[in-house]
C-alpha positions, -999 to +999 in steps of 0.1 A: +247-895-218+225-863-231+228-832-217+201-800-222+197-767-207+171-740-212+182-706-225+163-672-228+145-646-212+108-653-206+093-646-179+058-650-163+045-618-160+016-601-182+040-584-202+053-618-213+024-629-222+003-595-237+032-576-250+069-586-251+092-614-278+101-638-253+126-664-266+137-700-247+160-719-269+165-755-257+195-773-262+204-807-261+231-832-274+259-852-259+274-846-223+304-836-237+294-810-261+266-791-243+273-804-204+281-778-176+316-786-181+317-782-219+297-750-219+307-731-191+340-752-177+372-736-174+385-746-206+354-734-223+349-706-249+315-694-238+329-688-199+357-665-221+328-634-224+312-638-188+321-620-161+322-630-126+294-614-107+305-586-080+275-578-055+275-538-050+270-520-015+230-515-007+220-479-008+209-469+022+174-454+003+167-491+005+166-493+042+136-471+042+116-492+012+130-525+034+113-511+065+080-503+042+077-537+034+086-555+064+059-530+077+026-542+056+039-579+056+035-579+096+004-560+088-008-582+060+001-615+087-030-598+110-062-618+107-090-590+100-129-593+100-153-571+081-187-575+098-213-564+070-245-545+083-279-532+067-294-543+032-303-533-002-282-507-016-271-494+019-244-518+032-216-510+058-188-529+067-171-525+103-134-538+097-113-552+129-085-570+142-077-587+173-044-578+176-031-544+171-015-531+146+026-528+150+037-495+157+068-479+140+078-439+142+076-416+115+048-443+096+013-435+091-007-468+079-043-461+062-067-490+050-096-487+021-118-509+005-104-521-028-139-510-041-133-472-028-102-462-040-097-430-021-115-434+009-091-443+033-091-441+066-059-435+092-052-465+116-038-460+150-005-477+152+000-500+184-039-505+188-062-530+166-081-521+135-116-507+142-129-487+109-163-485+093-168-482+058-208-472+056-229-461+024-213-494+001-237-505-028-239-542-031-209-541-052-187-527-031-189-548-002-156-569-005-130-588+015-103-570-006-084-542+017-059-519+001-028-515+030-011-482+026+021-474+048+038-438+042+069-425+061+078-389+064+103-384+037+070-394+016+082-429+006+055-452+004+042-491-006+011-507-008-007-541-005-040-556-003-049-583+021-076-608+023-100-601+052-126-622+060-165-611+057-189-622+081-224-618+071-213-613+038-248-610+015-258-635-012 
């Protein structure tokens, strides 16, 4: 029977495929050359240079990014509605949610457009979104939302979430 295994580094990210070498070498041959038990068995040479893998104590900085991210994926689970008002090249979006928005001491959430970098607006924790956005060309009417959460040691993450636009123009 044939054995064959994949081995190399690329990855599927932009820099894989804009920037970096990426190698995969595939191979293949009989089980008893190039199997799992040939290559990497107890009686093999290659398992002679690997080193058994030890998993290391957590910092605790990471509690803080954990509690970041956990934040803006409860967040990001929150149905939102932009309702889009007025015409020409004076639009307004009123952004909502039903529910409110989960409340956690010390973290201060703010929402903008995706178009308007920089013009975010503060949410009030424990209640439901209600923000308006006014002044938006054509162009910058979007369902893209840019969720920022912040604590007070100034560590901070970021997503954006899909909202969905009702009267959204042509």
């Amino acid at each position: 029977a044939k054995a064959r295994f994949l081995l190399g580094s690329a990855n599927a990210t932009d820099a894989a495929f804009s920037g970096n070498v990426e190698f995969v070498v595939e191979l293949s041959g009989p089980r008893p050359r190039i199997g799992i038990d040939a290559f990497v068995g107890p009686k093999s040479a290659f398992r002679e240079i690997l080193e058994p893998y030890q998993r290391g104590v957590t910092p605790e900085d990471d509690d803080e990014d954990w509690l970041l991210q956990d934040l803006l994926r409860d967040i990001s689970a929150i149905p939102m509605k932009g309702f889009v008002t007025g015409g020409g090249g004076d639009h307004a979006i009123r952004l909502t949610s039903e529910a409110p928005l989960p409340a956690k001491p010390g973290i201060t959430t703010t929402l903008e457009l995706l178009t308007r970098p920089g013009e975010a607006q503060a949410v009030v924790a424990g209640h439901p979104v209600d923000l308006n956005f006014d002044s938006l060309a054509i162009a910058e009417v979007t369902p893209f939302v840019a969720v920022s959460c912040r604590d007070a040691s100034g560590n901070g993450a970021q997503t954006v979430v899909l909202t969905q636009l009702v009267n959204d123009p042509e």
